[in-house]
Phi, psi and omega in degrees: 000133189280151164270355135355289182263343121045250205312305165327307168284334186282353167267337142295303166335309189275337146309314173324290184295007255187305167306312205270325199340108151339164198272281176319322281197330168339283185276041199230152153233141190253028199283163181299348197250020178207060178280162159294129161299189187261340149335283184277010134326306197300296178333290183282005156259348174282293152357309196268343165312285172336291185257057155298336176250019182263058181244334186306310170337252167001328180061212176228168175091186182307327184285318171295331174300333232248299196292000199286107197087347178270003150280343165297324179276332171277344116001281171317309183309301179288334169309282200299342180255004149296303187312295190294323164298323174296329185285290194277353178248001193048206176291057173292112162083038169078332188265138194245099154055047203286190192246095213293354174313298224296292197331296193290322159327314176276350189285303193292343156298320165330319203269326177311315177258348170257352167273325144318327185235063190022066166238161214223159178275110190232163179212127207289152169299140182312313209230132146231185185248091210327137185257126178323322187259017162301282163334333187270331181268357232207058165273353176253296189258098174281146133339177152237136199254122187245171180234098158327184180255353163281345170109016164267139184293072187282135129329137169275141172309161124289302199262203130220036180245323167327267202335288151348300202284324184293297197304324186329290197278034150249004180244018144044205175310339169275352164237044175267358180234077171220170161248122226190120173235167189200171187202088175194170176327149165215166202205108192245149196296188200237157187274329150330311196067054154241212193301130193263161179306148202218108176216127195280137197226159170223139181234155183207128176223124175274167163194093197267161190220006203248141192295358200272351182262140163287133156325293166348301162284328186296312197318311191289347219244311187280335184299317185296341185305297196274024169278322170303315188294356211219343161259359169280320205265333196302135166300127172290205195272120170288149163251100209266115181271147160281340167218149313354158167289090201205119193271059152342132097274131200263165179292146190283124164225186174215143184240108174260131171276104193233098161210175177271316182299345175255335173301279233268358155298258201011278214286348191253359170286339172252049177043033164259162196310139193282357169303126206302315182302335209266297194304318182325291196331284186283007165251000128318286198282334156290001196283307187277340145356000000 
């Protein structure tokens, strides 16, 4: 959808809604003197795509009697609280208006499984003080670069993994054993040089320094972690009701894993040749897959 066409979508849009109408939508108007931007125009029909069929739920019969107007109105809902996350939050995390219901679930399920295996929520300083080999390691996600009122240059996390690691290794034996997770904001410089990027990240990290634990186990204890996080995430089973007639689908998800140490197993299990172009070549050809 163009920002063009602008008028257009907010009229349809105010049509959709104007159909469906919410309990809350009433008293709203989609007149030209309260327009929507157009984020959130884009936000809320795509919304209102997604639950075109949820009037089909409801079915017939008594329950469908009972049931009458409330897909319209959760439509409506769901249009409209795209519509307000796309205005204030833009394109948080790649995502057009995502559903902060949605978020905080899954952020509470997240916190749900790394708290089972004893970790506590700690969350790393916001500001550090900028490093020369920042910019040399950061050729995708730069820092975001701040000005004290002393005139020192600071950083914004990119990670929540930096930052974190400098409090370790100033808290000396009191942060030499934990288990430790975080669920929060992160922040990459913009291609504008405006306002910066904002994408919500989760760490789940150990950190043992006594020689009697083994690595090993440590090792297996995050793998399983994140063997949860990734069957927590998995699309279930479609489900087919016979009446209604109605094929559920769960959201689709995909989880990517980026490291170097896992790119070059991958290729030597598949036996390729260790030269840098031939590798270059086939971690191409996996990007675009």
């Amino acid at each position: 959808v163009s920002i063009n066409a602008n008028k257009i979508d907010a009229r349809l849009l105010g049509k959709s809604l104007n159909t469906v109408k919410g309990s809350h939508w009433t008293a709203h108007s989609m007149s030209c003197f309260s327009p929507m931007s157009s984020t959130a125009v884009v936000a809320a029909i795509s919304a209102l795509g997604r639950a075109q069929h949820v009037g089909t739920v409801s079915g017939g019969g008594k329950e469908g009697e009972a049931l009458r107007g409330a897909p319209q109105q959760i439509a409506t809902i769901l249009a409209m609280t795209a519509a307000s996350a796309a205005a204030i939050e833009g394109a948080s995390g790649g995502i057009l208006g995502a559903d902060p219901r949605v978020v905080e679930n899954l952020c509470c399920k997240l916190s749900d499984i790394f708290q089972s295996h004893g970790a506590v929520r700690l969350q790393g300083p916001l500001l550090r003080p900028r490093d020369s080999n920042d910019f040399l390691f950061a050729s995708l996600n730069k820092p975001v670069e701040v000005l004290s009122r002393r005139g020192i240059t600071l950083n914004l996390r990119e990670d929540l993994t930096i930052n974190f690691a400098r409090a370790v290794s100033r808290g000396g034996s009191s942060t030499s054993n934990m288990k430790r997770y975080d669920i929060n904001k992160v922040f990459i410089e913009s291609d504008a040089g405006l306002h910066p990027k904002e994408m919500l990240e989760a760490s789940f990290d150990i950190i043992q320094d006594e020689n009697t634990a083994k690595s090993e186990f440590l090792e297996a204890e995050s793998i399983l972690v994140l063997c949860r996080v990734m069957s927590l995430l998995a699309p279930k089973e479609e489900k087919i009701c016979e009446f209604p007639p109605i094929v559920l689908k769960s959201p689709i998800w995909y989880l990517r894993l980026t490291h170097t140490r896992l790119s070059d197993a991958i290729l030597d299990l598949v036996f390729c040749p260790t030269s840098e172009p031939i590798r270059q070549s086939c971690l191409n050809i996996f990007t675009t897959l």
